[in-house]
Backbone as CSV, one residue per row, in Angstrom:
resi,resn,N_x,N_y,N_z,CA_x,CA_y,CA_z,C_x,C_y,C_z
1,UNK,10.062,-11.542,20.864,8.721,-11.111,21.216,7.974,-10.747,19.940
2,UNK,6.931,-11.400,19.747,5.826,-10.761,18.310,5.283,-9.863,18.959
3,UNK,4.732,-9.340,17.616,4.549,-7.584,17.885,2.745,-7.580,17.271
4,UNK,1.805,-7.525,17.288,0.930,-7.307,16.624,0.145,-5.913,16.844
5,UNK,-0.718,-5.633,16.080,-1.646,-4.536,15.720,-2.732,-4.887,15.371
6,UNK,-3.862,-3.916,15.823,-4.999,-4.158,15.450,-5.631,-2.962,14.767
7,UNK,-6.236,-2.786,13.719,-6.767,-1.568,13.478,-8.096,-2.222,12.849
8,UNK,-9.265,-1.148,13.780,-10.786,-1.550,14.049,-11.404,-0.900,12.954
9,UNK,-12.720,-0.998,12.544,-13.819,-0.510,12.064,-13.513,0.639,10.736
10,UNK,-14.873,0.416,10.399,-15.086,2.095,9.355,-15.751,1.312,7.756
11,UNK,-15.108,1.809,6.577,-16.018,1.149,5.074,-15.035,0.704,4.582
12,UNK,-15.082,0.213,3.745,-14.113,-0.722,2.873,-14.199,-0.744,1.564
13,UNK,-13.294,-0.925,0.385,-13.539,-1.217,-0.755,-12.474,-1.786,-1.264
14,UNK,-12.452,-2.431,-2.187,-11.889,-3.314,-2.818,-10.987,-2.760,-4.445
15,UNK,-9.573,-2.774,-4.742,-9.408,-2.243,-5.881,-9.285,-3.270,-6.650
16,UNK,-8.910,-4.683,-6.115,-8.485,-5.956,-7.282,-8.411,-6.969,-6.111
17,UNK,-8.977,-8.354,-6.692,-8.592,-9.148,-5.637,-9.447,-10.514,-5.786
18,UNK,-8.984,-11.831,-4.929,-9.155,-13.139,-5.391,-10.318,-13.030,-5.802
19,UNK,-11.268,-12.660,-5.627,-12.776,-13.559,-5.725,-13.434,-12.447,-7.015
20,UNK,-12.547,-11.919,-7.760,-13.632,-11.010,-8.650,-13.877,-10.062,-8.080
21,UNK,-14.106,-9.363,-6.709,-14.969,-8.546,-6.534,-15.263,-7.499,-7.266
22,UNK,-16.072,-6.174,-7.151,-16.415,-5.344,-7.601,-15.331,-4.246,-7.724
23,UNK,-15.001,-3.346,-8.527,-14.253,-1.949,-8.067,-14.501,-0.923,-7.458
24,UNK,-14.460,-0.620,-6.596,-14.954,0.648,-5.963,-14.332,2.180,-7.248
25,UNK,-15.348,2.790,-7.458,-14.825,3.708,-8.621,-14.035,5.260,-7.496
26,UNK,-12.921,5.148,-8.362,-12.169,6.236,-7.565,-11.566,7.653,-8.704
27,UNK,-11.527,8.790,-7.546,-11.339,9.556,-8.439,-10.111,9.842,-9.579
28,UNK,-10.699,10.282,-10.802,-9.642,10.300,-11.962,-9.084,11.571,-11.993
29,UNK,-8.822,12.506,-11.380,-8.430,13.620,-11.166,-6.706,13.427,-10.642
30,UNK,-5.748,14.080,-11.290,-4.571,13.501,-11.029,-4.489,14.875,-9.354
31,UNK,-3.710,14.192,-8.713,-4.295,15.529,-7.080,-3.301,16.230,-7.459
32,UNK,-3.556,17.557,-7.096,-2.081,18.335,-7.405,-1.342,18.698,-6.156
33,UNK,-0.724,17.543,-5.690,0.341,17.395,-4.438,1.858,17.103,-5.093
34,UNK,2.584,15.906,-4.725,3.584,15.290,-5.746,3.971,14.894,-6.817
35,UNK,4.782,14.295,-7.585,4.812,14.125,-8.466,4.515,12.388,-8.710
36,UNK,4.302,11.855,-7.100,3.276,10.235,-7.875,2.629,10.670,-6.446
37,UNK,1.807,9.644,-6.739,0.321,9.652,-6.218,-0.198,8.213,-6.526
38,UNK,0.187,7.101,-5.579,-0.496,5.594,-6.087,-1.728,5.801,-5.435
39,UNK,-2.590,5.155,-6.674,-4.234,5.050,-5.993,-4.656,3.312,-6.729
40,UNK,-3.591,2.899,-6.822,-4.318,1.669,-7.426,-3.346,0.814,-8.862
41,UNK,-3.060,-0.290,-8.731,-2.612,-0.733,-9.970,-2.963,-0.743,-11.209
42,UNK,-4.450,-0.341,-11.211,-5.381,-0.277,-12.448,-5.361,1.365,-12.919
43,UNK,-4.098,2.314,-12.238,-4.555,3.296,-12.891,-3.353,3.459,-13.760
44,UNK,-3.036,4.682,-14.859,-2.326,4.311,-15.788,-0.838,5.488,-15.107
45,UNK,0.612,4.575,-15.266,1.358,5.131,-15.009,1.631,6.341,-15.013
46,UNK,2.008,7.763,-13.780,3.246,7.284,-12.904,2.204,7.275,-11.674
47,UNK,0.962,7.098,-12.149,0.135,7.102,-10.820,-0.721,5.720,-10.556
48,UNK,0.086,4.574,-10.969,-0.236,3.190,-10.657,0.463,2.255,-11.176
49,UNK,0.396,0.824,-11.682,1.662,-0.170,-11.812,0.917,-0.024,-13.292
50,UNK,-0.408,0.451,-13.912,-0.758,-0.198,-15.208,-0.361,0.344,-16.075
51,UNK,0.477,-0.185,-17.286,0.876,0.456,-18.528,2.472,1.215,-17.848
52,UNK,3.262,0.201,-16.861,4.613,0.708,-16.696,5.713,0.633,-17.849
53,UNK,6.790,1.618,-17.938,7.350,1.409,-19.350,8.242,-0.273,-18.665
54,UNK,9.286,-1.188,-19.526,9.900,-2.084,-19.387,11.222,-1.656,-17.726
55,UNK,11.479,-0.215,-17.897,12.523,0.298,-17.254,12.172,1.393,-16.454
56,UNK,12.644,2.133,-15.386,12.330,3.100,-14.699,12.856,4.417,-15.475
57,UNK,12.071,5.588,-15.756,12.397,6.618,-16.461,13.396,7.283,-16.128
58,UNK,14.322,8.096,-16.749,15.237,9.293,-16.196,14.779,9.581,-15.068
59,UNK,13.890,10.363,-15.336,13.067,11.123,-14.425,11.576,11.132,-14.686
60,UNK,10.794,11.875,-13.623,9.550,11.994,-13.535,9.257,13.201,-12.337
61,UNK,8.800,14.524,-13.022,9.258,15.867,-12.277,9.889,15.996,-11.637
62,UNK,11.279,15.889,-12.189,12.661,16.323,-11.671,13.278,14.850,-10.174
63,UNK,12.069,13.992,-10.334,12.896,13.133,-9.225,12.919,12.054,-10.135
64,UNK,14.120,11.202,-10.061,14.546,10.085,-9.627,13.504,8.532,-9.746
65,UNK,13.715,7.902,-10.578,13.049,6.400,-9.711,13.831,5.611,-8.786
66,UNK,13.730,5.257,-7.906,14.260,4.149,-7.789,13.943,2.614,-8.223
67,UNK,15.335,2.103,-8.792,15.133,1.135,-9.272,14.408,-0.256,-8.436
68,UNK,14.828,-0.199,-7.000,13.691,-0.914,-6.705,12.525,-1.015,-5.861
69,UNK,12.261,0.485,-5.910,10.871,0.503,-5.979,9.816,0.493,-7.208
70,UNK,11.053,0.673,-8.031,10.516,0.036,-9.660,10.093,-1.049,-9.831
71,UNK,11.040,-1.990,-9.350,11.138,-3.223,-9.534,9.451,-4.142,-8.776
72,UNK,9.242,-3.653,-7.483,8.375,-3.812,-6.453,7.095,-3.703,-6.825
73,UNK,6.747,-2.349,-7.612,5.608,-1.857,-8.488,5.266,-2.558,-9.686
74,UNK,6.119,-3.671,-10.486,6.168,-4.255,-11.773,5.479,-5.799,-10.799
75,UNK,5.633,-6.217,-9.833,5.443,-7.605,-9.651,4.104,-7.389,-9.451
76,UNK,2.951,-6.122,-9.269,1.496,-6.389,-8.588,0.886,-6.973,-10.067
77,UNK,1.336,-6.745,-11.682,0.946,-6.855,-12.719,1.321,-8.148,-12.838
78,UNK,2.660,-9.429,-12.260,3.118,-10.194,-13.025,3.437,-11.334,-12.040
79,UNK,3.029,-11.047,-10.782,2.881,-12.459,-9.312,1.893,-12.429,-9.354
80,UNK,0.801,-13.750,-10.379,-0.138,-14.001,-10.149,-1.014,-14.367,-8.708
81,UNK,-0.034,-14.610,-7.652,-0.575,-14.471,-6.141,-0.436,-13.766,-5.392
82,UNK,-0.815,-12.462,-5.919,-0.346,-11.168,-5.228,-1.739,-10.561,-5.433
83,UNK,-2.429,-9.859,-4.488,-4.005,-9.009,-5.415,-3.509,-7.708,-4.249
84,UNK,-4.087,-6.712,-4.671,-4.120,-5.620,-3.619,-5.458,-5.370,-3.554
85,UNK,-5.957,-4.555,-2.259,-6.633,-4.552,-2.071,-6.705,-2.664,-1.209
86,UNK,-8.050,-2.162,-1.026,-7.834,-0.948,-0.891,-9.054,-0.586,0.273
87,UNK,-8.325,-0.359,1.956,-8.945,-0.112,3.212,-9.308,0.835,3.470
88,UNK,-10.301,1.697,3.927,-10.296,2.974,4.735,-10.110,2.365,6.190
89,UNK,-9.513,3.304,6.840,-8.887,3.238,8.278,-9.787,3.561,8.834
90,UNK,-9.978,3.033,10.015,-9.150,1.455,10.492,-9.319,0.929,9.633
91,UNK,-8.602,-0.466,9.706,-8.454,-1.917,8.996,-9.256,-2.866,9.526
92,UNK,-9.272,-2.786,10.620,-9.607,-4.195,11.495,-8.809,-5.682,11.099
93,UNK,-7.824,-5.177,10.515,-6.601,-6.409,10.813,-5.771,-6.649,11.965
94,UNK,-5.524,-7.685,12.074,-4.577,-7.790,13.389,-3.145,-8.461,12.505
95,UNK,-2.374,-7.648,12.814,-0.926,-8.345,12.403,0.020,-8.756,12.892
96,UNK,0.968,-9.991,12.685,1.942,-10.294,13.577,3.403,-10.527,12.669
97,UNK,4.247,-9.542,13.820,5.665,-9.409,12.845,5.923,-11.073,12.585
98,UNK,7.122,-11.058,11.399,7.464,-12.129,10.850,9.060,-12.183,11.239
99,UNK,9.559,-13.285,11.225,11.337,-13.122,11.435,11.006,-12.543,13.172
100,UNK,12.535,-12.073,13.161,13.165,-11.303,14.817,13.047,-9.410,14.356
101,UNK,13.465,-9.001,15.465,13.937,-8.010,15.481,15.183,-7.681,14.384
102,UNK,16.693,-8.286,14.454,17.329,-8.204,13.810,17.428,-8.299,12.705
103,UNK,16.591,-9.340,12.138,15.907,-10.177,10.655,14.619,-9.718,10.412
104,UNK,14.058,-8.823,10.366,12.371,-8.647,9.833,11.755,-9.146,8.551
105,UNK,10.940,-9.780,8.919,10.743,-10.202,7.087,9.103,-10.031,6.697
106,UNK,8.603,-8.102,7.761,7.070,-8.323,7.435,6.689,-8.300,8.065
107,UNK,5.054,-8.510,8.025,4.088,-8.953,8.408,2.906,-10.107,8.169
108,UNK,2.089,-10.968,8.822,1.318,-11.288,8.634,-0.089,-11.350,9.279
109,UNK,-1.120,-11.521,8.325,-2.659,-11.494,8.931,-2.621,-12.362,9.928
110,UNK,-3.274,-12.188,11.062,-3.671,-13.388,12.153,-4.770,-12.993,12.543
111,UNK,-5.376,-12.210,12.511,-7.057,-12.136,12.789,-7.875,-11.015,12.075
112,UNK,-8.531,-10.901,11.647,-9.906,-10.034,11.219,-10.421,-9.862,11.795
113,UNK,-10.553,-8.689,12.826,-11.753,-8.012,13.129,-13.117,-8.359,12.711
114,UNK,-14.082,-8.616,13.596,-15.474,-8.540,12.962,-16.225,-7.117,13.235
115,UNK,-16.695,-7.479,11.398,-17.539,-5.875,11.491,-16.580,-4.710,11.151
116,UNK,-15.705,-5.209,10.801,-14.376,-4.119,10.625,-14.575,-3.964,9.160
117,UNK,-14.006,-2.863,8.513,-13.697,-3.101,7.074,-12.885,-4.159,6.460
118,UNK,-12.171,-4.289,6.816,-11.597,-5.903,6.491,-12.465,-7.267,6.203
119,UNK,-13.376,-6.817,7.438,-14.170,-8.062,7.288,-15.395,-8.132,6.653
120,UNK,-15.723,-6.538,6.466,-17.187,-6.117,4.797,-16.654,-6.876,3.693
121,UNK,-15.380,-6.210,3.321,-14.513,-6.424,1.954,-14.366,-7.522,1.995
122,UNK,-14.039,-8.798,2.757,-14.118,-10.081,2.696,-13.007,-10.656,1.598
123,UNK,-11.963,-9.924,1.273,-10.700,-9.948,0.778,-9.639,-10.747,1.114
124,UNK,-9.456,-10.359,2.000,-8.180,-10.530,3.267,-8.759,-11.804,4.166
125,UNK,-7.529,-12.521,4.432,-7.450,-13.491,5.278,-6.451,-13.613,6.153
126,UNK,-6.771,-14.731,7.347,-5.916,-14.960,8.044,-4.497,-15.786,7.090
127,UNK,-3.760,-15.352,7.356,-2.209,-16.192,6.814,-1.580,-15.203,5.413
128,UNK,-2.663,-14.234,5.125,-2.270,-13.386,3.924,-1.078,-13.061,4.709
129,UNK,0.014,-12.382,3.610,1.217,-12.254,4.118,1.128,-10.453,3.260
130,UNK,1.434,-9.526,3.944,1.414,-8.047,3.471,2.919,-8.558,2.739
131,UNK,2.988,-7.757,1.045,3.873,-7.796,0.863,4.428,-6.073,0.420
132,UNK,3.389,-5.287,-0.199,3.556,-3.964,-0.316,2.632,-3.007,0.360
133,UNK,2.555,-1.579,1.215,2.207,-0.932,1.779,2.286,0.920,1.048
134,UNK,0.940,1.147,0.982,1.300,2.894,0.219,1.510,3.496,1.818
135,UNK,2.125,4.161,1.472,2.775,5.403,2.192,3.011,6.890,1.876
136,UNK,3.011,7.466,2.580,2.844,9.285,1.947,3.994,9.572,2.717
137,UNK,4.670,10.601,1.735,6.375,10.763,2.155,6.362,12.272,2.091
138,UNK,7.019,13.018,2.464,7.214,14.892,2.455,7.903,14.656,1.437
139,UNK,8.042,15.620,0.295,9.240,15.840,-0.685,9.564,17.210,-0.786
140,UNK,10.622,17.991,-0.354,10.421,19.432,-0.634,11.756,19.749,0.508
141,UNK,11.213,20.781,1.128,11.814,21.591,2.722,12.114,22.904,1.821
142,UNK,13.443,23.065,3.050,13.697,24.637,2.411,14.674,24.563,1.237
143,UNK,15.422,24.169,1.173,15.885,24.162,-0.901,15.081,23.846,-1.464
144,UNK,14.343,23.149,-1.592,13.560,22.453,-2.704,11.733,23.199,-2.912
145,UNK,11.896,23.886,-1.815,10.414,24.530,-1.912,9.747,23.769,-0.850
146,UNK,8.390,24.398,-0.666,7.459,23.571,0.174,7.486,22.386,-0.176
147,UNK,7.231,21.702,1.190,7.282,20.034,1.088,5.386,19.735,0.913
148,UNK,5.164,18.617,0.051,4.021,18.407,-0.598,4.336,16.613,-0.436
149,UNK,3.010,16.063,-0.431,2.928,14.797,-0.107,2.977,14.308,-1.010
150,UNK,3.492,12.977,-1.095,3.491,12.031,-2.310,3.340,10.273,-1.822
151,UNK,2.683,9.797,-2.321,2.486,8.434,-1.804,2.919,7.491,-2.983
152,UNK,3.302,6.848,-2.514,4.221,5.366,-3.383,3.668,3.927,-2.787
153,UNK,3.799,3.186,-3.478,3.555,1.376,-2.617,5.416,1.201,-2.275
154,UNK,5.634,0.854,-0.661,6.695,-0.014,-0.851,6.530,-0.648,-0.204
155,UNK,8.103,-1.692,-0.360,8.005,-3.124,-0.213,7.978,-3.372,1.093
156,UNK,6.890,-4.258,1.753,6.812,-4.387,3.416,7.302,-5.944,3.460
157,UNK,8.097,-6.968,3.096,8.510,-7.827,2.978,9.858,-7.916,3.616
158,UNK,10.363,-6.762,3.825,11.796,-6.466,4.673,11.521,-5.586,5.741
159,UNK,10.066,-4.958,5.941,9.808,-4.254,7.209,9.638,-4.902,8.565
160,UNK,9.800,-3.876,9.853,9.193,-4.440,10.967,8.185,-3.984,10.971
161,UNK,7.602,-4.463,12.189,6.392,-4.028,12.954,6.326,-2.608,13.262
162,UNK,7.476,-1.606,13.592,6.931,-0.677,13.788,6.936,0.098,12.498
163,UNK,7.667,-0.140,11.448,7.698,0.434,9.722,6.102,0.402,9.029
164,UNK,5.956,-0.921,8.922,4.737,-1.483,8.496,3.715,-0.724,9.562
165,UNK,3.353,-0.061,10.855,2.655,0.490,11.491,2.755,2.036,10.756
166,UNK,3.941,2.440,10.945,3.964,3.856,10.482,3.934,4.147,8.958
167,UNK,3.781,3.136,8.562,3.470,3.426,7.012,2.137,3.495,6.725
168,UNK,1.587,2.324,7.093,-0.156,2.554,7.380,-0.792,3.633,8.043
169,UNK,-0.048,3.978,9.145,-0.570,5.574,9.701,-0.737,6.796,8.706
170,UNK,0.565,6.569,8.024,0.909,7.912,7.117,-0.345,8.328,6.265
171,UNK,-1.095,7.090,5.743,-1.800,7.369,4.734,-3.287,7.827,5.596
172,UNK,-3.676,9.533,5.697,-4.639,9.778,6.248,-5.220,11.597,5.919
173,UNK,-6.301,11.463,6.255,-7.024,12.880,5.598,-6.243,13.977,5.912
174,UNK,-6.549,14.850,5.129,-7.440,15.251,4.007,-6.806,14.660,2.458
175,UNK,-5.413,13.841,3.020,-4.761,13.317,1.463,-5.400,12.413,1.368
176,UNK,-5.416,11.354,2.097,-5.557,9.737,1.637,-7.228,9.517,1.846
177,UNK,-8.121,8.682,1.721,-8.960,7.958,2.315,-9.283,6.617,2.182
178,UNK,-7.785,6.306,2.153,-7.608,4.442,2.000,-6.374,4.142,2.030
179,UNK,-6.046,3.273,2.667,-4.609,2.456,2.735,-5.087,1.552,1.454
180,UNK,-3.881,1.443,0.619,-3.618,0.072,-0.528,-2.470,-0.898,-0.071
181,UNK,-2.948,-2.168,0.080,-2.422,-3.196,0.743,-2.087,-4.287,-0.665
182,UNK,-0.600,-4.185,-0.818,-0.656,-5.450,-1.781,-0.401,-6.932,-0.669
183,UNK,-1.098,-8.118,-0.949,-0.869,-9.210,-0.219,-0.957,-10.277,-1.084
184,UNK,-0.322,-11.242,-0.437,0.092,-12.954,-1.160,-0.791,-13.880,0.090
185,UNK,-1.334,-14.414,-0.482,-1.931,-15.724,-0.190,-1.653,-17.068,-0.183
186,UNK,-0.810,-17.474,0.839,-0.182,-18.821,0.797,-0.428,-20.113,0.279
């Protein structure tokens, strides 16, 4: 059974993507939540893919990289058919899982909303294939102190339908006011 989603209406802007477009200017203020915070590939590391060192650091306030979400964050600079692009919610995309249940391999575009932000930004197409998704994660509890949000891009290329849904949910006010969508164009 395919699974799709639709998420309707609202503004749109664009952070990088096929046709040139414009940048929507975003704030340079590092937020004082987590210790990353993706707002864009164009901003300068540990709070975007630009100016990553060759390797993932020791550390970066006391956490951990993972190596491949390292790895995931290095391809938006170096798969020339990859652009991301940057939604306020809704989307007005419609998506349909890829693979089975057992095998997930994703998502893909199958319709644009009209009049949606998707379809202002004029970015996104039908057959784009989502390959990375930001998401906002708790880091903290009771050892570690209050839990504080932190958002990362990961890889939606091995997600289902309901991952790729709840990852896009995650990102929402008063933290976020945009989902960042990396996608490939067939």
């Amino acid at each position: 059974m395919l699974s799709f989603l639709a998420l309707l209406t609202g503004a749109a802007a664009l952070r990088a993507g096929p046709a040139g477009l414009a940048l929507r200017p975003r704030s340079t203020a590092l937020r004082a939540l987590g210790d990353v915070w993706y707002e864009g590939k164009d901003r300068p590391y540990p709070n975007g893919a630009s100016g990553m060192p060759p390797a993932p650091p020791e550390q970066v306030g006391g956490m951990r990289h993972k190596q491949d979400l390292f790895d995931m964050w290095t391809r938006i600079n170096t798969e020339p058919d990859l652009f991301e692009v940057s939604l306020a919610r809704p989307l007005g995309i419609v998506f349909e899982e890829l693979g089975t249940a057992a095998a997930p391999r994703g998502v893909q575009v199958v319709e644009i909303q009209p009049d949606s932000n998707a379809a202002r930004l004029g970015a996104v197409a039908v057959g784009d294939v989502l390959v990375g998704v930001s998401a906002v994660r708790y880091v903290g509890g009771e050892y570690l102190g209050k839990a504080r949000p932190e958002r990362d891009m990961f890889p939606a290329e091995a997600m289902d339908f309901d991952t790729v849904v709840d990852a896009i949910s995650s990102n929402e006010p008063p933290d976020c006011d945009d989902v960042i969508l990396w996608l490939r164009r067939p």
